[in-house]
C-alpha positions in Angstrom: -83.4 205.1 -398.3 -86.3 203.7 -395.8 -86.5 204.7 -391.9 -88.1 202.0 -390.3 -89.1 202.4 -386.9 -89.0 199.4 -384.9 -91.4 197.9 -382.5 -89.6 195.8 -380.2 -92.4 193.3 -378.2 -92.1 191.7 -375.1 -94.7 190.3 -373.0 -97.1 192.1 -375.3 -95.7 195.7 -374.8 -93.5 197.7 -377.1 -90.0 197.6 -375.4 -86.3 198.7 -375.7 -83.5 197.0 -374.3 -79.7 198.0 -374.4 -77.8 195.6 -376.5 -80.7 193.1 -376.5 -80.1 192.2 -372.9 -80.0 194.8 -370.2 -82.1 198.3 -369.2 -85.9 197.2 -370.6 -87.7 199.9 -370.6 -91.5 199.6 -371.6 -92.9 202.6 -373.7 -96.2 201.6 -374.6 -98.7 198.7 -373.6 -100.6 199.0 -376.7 -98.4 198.1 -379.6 -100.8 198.7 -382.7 -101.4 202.4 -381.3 -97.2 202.7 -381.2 -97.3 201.5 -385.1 -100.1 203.7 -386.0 -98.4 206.3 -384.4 -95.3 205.8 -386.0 -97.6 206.0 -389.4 -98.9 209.2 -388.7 -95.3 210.8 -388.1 -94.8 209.4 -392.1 -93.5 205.8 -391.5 -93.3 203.8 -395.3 -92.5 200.5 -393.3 -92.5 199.0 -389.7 -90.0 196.1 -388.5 -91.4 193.9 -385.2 -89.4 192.7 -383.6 -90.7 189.5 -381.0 -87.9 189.8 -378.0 -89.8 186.6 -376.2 -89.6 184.4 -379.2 -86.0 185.6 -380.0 -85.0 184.8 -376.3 -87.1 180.8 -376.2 -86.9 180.1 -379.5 -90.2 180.0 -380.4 -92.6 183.8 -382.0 -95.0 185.0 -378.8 -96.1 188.1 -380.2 -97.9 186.5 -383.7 -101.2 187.7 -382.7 -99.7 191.5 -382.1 -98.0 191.3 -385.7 -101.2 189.7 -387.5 -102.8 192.7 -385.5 -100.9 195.2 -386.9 -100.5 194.1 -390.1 -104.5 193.5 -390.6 -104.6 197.0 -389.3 -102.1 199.5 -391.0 -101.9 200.1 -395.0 -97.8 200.0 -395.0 -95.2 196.7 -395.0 -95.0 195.5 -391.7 -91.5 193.1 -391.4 -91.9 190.6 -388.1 -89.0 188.8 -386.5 -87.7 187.1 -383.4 -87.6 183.6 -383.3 -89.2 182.6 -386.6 -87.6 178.6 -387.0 -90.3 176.7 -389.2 -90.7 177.4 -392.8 -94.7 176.7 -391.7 -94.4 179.9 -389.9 -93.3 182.0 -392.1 -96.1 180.9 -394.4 -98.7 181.8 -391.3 -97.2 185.4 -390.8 -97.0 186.0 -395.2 -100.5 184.7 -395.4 -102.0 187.1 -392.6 -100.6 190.3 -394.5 -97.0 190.3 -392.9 -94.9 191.4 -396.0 -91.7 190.1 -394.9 -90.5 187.9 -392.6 -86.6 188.6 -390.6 -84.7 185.4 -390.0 -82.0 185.0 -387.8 -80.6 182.0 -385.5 -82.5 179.5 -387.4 -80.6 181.0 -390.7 -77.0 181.3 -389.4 -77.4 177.6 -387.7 -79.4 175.8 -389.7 -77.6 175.7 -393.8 -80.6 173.4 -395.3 -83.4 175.5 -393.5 -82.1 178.6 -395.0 -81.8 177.0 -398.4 -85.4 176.2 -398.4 -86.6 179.5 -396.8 -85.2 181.4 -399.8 -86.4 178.5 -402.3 -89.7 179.1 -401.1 -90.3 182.9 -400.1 -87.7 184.8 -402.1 -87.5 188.3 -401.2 -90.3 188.0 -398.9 -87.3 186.7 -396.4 -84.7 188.9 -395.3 -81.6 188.0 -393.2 -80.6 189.6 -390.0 -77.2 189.8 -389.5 -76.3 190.4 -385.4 -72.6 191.4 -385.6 -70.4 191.3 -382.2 -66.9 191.9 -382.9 -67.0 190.0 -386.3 -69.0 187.3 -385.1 -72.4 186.4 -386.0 -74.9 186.1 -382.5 -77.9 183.9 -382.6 -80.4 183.2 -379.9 -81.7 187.0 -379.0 -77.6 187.6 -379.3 -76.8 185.8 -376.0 -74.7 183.0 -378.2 -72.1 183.4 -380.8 -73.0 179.7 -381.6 -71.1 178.1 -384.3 -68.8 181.1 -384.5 -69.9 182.0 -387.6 -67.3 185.1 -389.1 -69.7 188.0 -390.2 -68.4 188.1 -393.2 -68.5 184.6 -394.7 -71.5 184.3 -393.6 -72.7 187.3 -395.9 -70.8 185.8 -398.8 -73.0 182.7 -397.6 -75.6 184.5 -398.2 -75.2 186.0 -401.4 -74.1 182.7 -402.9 -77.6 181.4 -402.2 -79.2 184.1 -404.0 -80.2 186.6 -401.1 -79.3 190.7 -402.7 -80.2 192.4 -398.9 -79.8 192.1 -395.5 -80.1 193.9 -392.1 -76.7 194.4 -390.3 -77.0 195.4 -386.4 -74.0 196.2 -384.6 -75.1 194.3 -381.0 -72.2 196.2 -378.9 -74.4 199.5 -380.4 -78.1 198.2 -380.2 -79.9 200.7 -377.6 -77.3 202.6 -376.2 -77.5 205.5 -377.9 -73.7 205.9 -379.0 -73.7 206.0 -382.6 -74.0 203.6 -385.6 -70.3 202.0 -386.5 -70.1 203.8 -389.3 -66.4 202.0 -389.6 -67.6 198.1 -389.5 -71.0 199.0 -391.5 -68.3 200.5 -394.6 -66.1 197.2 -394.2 -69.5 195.1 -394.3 -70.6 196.9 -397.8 -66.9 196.7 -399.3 -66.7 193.5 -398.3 -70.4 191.8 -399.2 -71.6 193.5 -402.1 -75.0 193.4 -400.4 -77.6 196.0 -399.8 -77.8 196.5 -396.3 -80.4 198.0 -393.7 -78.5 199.7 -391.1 -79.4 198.6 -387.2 -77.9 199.4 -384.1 -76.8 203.3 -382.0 -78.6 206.0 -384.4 -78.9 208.7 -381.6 -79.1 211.9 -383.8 -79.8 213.4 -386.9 -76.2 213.2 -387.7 -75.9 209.5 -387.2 -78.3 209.4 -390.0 -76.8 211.8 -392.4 -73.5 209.8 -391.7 -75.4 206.1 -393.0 -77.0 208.6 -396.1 -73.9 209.0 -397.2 -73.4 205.4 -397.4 -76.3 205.1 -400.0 -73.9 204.6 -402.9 -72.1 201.7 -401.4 -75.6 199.5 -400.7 -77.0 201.2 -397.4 -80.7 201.0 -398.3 -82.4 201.5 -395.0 -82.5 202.6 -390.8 -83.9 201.0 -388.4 -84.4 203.2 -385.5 -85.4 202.6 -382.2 -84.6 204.1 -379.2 -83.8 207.4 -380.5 -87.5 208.1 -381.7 -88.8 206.3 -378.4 -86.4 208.8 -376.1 -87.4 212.0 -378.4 -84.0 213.0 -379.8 -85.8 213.6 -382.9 -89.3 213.1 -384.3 -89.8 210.5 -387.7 -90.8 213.3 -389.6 -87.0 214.7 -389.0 -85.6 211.7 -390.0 -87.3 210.9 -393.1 -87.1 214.6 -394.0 -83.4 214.2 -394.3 
């Protein structure tokens, strides 16, 4: 099981934000130093995360991820408003190793089709649950109302054998994964799944471990490393 520490950008800083909205709080203006920090602590994989391109639609923070990526010797996933097959190609062919999609693939059926023709595992769904409903648009839209759970069977029809699921009601606050919803979602799917969304302890992460068996695959931690309740090191040790 990866932890993956997550680099959330945002007017070129690394930010958090509680459930993708409200609180930013800015924890570095230098975002390749934050990633090569996060390597030194023992990090096997980074996920970026582009808050201005999930919020207009459009990736900002391309140069930041080429950056990184030209500049660290682990995978470096980069997401946040990625909507053009031609961009994906730009951030696989300047050493990004996989690309997250997310409003574009929960809106947009013959996009998605062709994303996953093309790139294969080198695209990876993110999933943004609220209350059984799939959020698009840096989570500020439910859009086409899209039940979580179809959608994941969606997905697996087409081919796709992971996903990341984040809880958005959980995202930043520190409260806890839900542990109840992310069981449901790997009964339910079948699919491996990276965890997103409330780890604020060690315990929150021995509580996804011992979802390993059922699909959970990954972490993604954010605020908790950024606030100090543990160190990586912890995390991965576990």
């Amino acid at each position: 099981m990866l932890i993956i520490p997550a680099i959330d950008l945002k007017d070129g800083c690394v930010v958090r934000y509680v459930q993708g909205a409200r609180d930013k709080k800015v924890y570095s203006r230098d975002p390749l130093k934050t990633a090569k920090h996060w390597i030194k602590q023992g990090a096997g994989y980074l996920h970026l995360v582009d808050l201005d391109g999930a919020f207009t639609g459009k990736p900002v923070n391309i140069g930041i991820a080429k950056e990184i990526a030209k500049n660290v010797d682990i995978p470096v996933e980069f997401g946040g408003g990625v909507r053009k097959l031609d961009t994906i190609s730009e951030l696989l062919d300047s050493g990004v190793s996989r690309v997250v999609l997310g409003t574009k693939a929960a809106e947009d059926d013959t996009f998605l089709k062709k994303a996953f023709k093309n790139f294969k595992e080198k695209v990876i769904v993110s999933i943004d649950a609220k209350n059984g409903i799939v959020m698009t648009e840096g989570w500020k839209s439910s859009g086409k109302k899209k039940e979580t759970l179809s959608f994941a069977g969606y997905l697996k029809g087409l081919g796709f054998q992971e996903v990341i699921y984040t809880d958005t009601l959980k995202d930043g606050t520190l409260s806890g994964p839900n542990i109840k919803a992310t069981k449901e979602f790997l009964k339910q799917t079948g699919l491996k799944v990276i965890v997103s969304g409330g780890i604020s302890s060690l315990d929150d992460i021995m509580k996804v471990k011992k979802l390993q068996a059922q699909g959970a695959t990954g972490i993604i931690i954010g605020k908790a490393l950024y606030e100090g309740r543990f160190t990586l090191s912890q995390a991965i040790k576990i």
